[in-house]
PQR file of N, CA, C, O and H, with PARSE charges and radii, in Angstrom:
ATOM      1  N   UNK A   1       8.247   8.927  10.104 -0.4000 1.5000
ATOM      2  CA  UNK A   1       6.982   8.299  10.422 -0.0000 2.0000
ATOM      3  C   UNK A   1       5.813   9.226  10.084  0.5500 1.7000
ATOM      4  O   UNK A   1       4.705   8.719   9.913 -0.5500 1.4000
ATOM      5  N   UNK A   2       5.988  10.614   9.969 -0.4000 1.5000
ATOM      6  CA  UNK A   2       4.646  11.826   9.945 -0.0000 2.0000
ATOM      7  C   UNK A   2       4.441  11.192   8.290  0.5500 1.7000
ATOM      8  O   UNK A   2       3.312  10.956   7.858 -0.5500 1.4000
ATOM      9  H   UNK A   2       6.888  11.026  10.108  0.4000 1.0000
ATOM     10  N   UNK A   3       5.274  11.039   7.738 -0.4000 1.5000
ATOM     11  CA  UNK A   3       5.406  10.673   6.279 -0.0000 2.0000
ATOM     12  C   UNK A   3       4.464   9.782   5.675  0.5500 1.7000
ATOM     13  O   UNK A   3       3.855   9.927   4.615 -0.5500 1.4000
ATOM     14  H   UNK A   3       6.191  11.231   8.089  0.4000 1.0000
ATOM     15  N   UNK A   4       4.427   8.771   6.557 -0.4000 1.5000
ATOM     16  CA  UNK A   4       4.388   7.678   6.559 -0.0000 2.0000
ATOM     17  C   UNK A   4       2.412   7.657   6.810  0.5500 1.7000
ATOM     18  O   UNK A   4       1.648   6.828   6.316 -0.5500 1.4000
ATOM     19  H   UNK A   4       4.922   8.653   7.418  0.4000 1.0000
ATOM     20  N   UNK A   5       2.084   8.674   7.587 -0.4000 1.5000
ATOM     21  CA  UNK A   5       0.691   8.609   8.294 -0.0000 2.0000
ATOM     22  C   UNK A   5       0.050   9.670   7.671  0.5500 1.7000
ATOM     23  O   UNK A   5      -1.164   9.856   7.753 -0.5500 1.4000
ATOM     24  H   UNK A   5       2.705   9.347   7.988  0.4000 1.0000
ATOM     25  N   UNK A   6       1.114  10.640   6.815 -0.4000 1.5000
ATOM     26  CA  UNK A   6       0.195  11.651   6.191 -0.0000 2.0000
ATOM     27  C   UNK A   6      -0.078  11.022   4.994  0.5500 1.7000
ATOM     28  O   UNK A   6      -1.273  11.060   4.700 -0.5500 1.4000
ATOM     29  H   UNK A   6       2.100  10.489   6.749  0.4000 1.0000
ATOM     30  N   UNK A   7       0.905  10.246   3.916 -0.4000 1.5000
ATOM     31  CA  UNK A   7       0.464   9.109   2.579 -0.0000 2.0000
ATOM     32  C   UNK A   7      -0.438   8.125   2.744  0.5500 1.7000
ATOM     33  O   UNK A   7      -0.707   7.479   1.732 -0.5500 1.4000
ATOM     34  H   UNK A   7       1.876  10.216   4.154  0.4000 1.0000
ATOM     35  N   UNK A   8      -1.116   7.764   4.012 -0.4000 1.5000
ATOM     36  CA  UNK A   8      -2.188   6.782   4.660 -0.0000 2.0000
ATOM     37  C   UNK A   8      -3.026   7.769   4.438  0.5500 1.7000
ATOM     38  O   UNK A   8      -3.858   7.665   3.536 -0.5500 1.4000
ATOM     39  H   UNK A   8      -0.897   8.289   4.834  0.4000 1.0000
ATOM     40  N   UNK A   9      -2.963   8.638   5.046 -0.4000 1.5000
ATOM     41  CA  UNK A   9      -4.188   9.428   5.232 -0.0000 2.0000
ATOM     42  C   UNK A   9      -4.900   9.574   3.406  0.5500 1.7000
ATOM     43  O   UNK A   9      -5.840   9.028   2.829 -0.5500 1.4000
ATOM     44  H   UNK A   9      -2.287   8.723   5.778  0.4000 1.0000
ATOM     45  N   UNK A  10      -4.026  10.435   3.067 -0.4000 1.5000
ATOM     46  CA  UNK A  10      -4.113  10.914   1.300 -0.0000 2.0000
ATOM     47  C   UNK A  10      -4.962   9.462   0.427  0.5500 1.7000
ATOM     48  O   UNK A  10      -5.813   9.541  -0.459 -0.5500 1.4000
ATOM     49  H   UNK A  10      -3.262  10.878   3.536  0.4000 1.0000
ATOM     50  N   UNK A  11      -4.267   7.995   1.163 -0.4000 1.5000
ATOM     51  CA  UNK A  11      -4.644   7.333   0.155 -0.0000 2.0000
ATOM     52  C   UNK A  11      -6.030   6.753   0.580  0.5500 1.7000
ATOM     53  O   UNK A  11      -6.800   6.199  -0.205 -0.5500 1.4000
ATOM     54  H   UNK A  11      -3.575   7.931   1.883  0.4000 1.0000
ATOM     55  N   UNK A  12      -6.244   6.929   1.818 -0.4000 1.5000
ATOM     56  CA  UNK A  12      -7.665   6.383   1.870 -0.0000 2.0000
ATOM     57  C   UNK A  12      -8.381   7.403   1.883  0.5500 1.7000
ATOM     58  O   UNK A  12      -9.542   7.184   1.537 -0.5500 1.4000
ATOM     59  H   UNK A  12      -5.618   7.379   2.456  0.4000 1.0000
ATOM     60  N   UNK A  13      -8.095   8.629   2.197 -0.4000 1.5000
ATOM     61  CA  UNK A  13      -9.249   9.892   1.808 -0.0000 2.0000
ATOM     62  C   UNK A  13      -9.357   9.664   0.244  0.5500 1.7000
ATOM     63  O   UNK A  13     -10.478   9.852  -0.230 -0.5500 1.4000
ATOM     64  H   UNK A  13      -7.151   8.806   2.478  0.4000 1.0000
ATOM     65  N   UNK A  14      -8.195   9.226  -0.755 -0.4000 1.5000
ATOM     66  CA  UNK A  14      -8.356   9.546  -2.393 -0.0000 2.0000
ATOM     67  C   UNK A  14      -9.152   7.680  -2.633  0.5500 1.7000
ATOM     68  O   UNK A  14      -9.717   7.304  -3.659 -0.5500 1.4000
ATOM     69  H   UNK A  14      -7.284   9.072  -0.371  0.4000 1.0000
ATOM     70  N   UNK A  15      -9.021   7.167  -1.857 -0.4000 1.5000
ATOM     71  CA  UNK A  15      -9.343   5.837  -2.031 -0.0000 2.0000
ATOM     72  C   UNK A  15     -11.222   5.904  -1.699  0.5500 1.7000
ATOM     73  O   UNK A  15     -12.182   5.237  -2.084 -0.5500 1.4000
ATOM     74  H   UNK A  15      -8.562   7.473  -1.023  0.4000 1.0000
ATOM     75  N   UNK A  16     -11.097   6.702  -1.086 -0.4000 1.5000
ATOM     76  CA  UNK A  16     -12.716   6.682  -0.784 -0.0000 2.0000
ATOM     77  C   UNK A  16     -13.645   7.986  -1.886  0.5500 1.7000
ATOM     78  O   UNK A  16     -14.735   7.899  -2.452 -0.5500 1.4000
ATOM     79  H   UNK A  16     -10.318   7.244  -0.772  0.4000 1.0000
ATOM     80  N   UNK A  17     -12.938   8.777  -1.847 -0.4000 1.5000
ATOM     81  CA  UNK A  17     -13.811   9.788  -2.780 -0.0000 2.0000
ATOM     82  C   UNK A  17     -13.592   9.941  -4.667  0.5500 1.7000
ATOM     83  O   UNK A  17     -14.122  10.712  -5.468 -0.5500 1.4000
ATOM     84  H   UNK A  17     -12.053   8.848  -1.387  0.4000 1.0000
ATOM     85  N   UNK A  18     -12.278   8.503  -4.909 -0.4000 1.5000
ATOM     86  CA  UNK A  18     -12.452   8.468  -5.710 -0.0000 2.0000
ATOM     87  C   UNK A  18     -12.489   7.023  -6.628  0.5500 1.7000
ATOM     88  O   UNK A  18     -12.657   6.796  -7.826 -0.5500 1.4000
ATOM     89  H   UNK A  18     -11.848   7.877  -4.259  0.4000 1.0000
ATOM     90  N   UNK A  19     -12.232   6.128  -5.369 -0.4000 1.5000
ATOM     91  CA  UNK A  19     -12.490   4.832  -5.523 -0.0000 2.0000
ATOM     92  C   UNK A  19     -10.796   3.539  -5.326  0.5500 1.7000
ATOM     93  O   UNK A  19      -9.601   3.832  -5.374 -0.5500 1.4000
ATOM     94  H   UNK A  19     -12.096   6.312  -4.396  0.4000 1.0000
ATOM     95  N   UNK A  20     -11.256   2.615  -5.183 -0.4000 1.5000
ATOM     96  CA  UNK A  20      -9.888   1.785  -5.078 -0.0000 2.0000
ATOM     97  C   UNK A  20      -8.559   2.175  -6.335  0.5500 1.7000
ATOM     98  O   UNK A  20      -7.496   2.769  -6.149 -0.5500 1.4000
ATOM     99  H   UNK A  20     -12.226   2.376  -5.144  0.4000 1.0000
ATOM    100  N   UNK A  21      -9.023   1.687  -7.383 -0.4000 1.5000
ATOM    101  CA  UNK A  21      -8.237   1.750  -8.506 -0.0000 2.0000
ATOM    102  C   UNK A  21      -7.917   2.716  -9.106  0.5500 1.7000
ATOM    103  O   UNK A  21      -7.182   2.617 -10.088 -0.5500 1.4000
ATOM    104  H   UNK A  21      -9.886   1.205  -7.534  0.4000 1.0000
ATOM    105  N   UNK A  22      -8.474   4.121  -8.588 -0.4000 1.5000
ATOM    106  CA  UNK A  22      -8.254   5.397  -9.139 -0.0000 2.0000
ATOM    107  C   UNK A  22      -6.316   5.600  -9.475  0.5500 1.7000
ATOM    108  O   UNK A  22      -5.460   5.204  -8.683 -0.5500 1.4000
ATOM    109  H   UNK A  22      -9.071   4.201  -7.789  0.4000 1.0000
ATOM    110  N   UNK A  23      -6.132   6.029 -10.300 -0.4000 1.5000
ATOM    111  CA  UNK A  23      -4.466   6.283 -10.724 -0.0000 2.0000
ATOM    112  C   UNK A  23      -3.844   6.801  -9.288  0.5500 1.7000
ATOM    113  O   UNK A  23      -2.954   6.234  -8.655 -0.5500 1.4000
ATOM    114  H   UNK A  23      -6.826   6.351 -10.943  0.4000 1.0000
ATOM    115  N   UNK A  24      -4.618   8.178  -8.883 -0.4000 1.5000
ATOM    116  CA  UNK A  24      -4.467   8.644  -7.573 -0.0000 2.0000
ATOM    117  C   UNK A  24      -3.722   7.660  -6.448  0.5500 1.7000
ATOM    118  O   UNK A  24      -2.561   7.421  -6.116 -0.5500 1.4000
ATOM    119  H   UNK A  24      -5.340   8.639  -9.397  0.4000 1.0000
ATOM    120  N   UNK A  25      -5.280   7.158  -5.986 -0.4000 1.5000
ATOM    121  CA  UNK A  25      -4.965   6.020  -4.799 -0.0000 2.0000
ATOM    122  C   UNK A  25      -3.774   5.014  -5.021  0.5500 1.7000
ATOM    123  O   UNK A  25      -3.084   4.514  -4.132 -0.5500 1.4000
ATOM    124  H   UNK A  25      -6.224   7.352  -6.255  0.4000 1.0000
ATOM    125  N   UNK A  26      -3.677   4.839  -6.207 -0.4000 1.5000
ATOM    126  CA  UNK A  26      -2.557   3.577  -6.455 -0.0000 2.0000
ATOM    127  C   UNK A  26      -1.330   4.498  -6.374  0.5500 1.7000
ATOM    128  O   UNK A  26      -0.353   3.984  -5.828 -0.5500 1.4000
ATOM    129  H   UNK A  26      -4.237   5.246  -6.929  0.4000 1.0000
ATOM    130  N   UNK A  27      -1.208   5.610  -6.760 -0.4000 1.5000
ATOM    131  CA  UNK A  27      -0.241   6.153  -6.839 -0.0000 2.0000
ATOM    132  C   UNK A  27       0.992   6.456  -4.911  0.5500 1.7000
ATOM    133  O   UNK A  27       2.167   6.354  -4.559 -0.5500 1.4000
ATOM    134  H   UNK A  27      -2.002   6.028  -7.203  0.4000 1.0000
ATOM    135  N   UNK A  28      -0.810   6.964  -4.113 -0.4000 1.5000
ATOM    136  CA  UNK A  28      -0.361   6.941  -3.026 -0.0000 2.0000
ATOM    137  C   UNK A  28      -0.173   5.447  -2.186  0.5500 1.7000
ATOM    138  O   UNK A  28       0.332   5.350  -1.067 -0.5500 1.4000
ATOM    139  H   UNK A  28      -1.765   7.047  -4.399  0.4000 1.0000
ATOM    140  N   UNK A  29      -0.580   4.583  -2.813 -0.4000 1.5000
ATOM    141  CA  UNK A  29      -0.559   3.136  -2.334 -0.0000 2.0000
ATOM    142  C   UNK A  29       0.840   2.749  -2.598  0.5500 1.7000
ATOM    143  O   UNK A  29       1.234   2.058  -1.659 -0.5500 1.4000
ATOM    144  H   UNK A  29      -0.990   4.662  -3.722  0.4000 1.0000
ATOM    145  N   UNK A  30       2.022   2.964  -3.765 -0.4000 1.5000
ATOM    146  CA  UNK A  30       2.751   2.226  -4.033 -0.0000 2.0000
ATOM    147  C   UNK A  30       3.678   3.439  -3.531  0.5500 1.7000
ATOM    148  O   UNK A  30       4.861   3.270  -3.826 -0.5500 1.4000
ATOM    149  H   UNK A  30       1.702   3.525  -4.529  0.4000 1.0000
ATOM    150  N   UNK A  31       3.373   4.718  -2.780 -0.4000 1.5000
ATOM    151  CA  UNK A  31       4.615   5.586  -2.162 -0.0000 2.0000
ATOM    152  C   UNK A  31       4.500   5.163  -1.092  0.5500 1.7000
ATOM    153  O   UNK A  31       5.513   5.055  -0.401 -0.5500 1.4000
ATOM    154  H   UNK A  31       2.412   4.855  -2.540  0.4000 1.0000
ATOM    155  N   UNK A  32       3.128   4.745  -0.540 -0.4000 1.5000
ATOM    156  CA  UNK A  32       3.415   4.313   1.093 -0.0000 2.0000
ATOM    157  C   UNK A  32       4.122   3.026   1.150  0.5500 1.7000
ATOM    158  O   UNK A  32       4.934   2.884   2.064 -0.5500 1.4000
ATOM    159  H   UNK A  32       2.305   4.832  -1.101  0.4000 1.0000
ATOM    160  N   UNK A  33       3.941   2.076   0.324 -0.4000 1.5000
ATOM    161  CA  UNK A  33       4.762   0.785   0.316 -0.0000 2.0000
ATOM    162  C   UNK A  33       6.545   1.205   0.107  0.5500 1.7000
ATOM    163  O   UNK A  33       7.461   0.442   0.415 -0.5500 1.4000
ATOM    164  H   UNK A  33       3.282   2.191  -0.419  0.4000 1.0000
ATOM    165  N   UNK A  34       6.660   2.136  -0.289 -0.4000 1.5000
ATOM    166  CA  UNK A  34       8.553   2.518  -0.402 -0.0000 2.0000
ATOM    167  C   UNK A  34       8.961   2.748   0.701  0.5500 1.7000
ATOM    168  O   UNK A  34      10.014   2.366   1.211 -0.5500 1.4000
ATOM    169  H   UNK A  34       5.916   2.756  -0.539  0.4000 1.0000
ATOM    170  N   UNK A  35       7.587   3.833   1.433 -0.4000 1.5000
ATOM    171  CA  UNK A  35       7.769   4.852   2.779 -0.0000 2.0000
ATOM    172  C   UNK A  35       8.175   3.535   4.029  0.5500 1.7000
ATOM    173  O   UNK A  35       8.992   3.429   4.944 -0.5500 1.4000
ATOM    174  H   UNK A  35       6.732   4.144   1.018  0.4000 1.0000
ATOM    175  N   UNK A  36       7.244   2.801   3.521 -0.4000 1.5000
ATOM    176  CA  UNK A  36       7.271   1.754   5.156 -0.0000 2.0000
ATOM    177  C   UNK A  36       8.053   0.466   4.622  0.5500 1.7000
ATOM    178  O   UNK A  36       7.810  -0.531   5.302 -0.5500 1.4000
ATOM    179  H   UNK A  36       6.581   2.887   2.778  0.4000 1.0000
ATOM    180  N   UNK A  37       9.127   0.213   3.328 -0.4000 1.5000
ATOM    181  CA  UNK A  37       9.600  -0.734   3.261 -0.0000 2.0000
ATOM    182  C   UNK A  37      11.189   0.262   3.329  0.5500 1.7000
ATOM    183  O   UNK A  37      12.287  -0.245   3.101 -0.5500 1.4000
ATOM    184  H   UNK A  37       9.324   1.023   2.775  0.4000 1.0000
ATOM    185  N   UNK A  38      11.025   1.417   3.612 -0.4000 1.5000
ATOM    186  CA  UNK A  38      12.344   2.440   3.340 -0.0000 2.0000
ATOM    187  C   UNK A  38      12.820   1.849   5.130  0.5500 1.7000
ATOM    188  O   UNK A  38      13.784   1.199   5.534 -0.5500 1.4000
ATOM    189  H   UNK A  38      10.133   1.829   3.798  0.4000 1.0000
ATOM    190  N   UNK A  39      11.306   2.610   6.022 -0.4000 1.5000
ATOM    191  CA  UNK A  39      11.469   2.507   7.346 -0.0000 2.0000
ATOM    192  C   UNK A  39      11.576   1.307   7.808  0.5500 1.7000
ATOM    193  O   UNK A  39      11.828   1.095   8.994 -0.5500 1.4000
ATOM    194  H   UNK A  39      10.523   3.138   5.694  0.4000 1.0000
ATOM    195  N   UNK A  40      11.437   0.571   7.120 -0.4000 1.5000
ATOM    196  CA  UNK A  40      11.694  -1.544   7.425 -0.0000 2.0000
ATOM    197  C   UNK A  40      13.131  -1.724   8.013  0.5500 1.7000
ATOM    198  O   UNK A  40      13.616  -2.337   8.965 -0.5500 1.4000
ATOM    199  H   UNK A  40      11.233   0.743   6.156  0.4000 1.0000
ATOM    200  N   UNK A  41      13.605  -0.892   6.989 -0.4000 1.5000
ATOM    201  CA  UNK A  41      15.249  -1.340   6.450 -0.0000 2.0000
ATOM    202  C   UNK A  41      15.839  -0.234   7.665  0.5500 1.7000
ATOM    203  O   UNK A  41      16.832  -0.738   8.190 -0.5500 1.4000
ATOM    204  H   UNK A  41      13.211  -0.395   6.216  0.4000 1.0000
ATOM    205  N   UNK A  42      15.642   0.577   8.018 -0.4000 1.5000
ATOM    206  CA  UNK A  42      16.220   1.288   8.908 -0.0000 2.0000
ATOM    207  C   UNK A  42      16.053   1.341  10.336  0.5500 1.7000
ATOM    208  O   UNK A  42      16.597   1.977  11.238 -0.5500 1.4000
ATOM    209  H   UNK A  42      14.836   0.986   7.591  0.4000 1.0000
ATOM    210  N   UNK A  43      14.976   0.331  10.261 -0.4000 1.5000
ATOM    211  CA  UNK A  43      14.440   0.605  11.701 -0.0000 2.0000
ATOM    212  C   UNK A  43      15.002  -1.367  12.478  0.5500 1.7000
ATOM    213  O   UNK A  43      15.149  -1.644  13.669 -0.5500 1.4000
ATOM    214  H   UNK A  43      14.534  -0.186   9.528  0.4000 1.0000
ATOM    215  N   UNK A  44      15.163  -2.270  11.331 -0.4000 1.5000
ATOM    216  CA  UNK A  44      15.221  -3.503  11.724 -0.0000 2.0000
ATOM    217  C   UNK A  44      16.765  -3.814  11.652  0.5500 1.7000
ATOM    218  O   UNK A  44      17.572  -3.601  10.748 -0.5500 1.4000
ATOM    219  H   UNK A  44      15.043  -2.045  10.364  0.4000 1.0000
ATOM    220  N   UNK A  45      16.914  -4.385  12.896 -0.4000 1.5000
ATOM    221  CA  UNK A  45      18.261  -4.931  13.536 -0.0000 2.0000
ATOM    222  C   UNK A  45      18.745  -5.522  11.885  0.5500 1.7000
ATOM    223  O   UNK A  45      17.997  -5.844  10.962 -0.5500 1.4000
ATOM    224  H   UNK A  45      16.257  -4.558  13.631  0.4000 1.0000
ATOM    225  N   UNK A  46      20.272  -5.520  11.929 -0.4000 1.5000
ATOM    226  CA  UNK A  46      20.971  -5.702  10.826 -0.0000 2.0000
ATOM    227  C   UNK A  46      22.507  -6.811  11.253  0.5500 1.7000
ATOM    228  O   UNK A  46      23.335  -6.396  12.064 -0.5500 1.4000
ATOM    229  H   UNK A  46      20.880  -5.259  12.679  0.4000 1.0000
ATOM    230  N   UNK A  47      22.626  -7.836  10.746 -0.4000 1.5000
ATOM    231  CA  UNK A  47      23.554  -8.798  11.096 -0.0000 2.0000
ATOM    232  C   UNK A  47      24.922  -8.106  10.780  0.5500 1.7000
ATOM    233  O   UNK A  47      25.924  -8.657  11.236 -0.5500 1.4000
ATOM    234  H   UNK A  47      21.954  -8.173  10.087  0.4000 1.0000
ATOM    235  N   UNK A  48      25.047  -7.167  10.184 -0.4000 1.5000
ATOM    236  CA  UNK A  48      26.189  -6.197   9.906 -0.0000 2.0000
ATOM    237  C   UNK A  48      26.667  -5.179  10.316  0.5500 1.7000
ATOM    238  O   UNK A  48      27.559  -4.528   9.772 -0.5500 1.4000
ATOM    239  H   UNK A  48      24.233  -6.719   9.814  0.4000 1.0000
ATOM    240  N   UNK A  49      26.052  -4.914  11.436 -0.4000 1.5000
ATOM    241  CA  UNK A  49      25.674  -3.712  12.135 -0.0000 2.0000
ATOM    242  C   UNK A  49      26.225  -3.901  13.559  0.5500 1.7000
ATOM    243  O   UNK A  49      25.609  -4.547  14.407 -0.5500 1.4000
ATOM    244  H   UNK A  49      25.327  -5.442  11.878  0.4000 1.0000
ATOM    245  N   UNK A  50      27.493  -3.269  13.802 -0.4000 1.5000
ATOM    246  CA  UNK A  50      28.016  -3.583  15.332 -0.0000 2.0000
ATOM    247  C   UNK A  50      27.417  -2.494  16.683  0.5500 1.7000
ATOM    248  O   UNK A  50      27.782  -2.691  17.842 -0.5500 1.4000
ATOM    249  H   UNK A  50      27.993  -2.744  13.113  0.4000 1.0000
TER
END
């Protein structure tokens, strides 16, 4: 989760001083989407899972 709140942080500090679409921001935009679709999958009840 620190992971997760320090790539938030990075992308709206790089999102603000260097704009939305910067390579940067997108870059940290599409690691936080892995980070919190990684923690989705691990954190949500599983029909396979005894």
């Amino acid at each position: 989760m620190t992971r997760i709140n320090d790539v938030r942080h990075l992308m709206i500090s790089t999102g603000i001083n260097k704009g939305l679409n910067d390579y940067e921001t997108l870059k940290y935009s599409e690691e936080l989407d892995k980070l919190i679709n990684k923690y989705q999958l691990l954190t949500s009840p599983s029909p396979h899972r005894s």
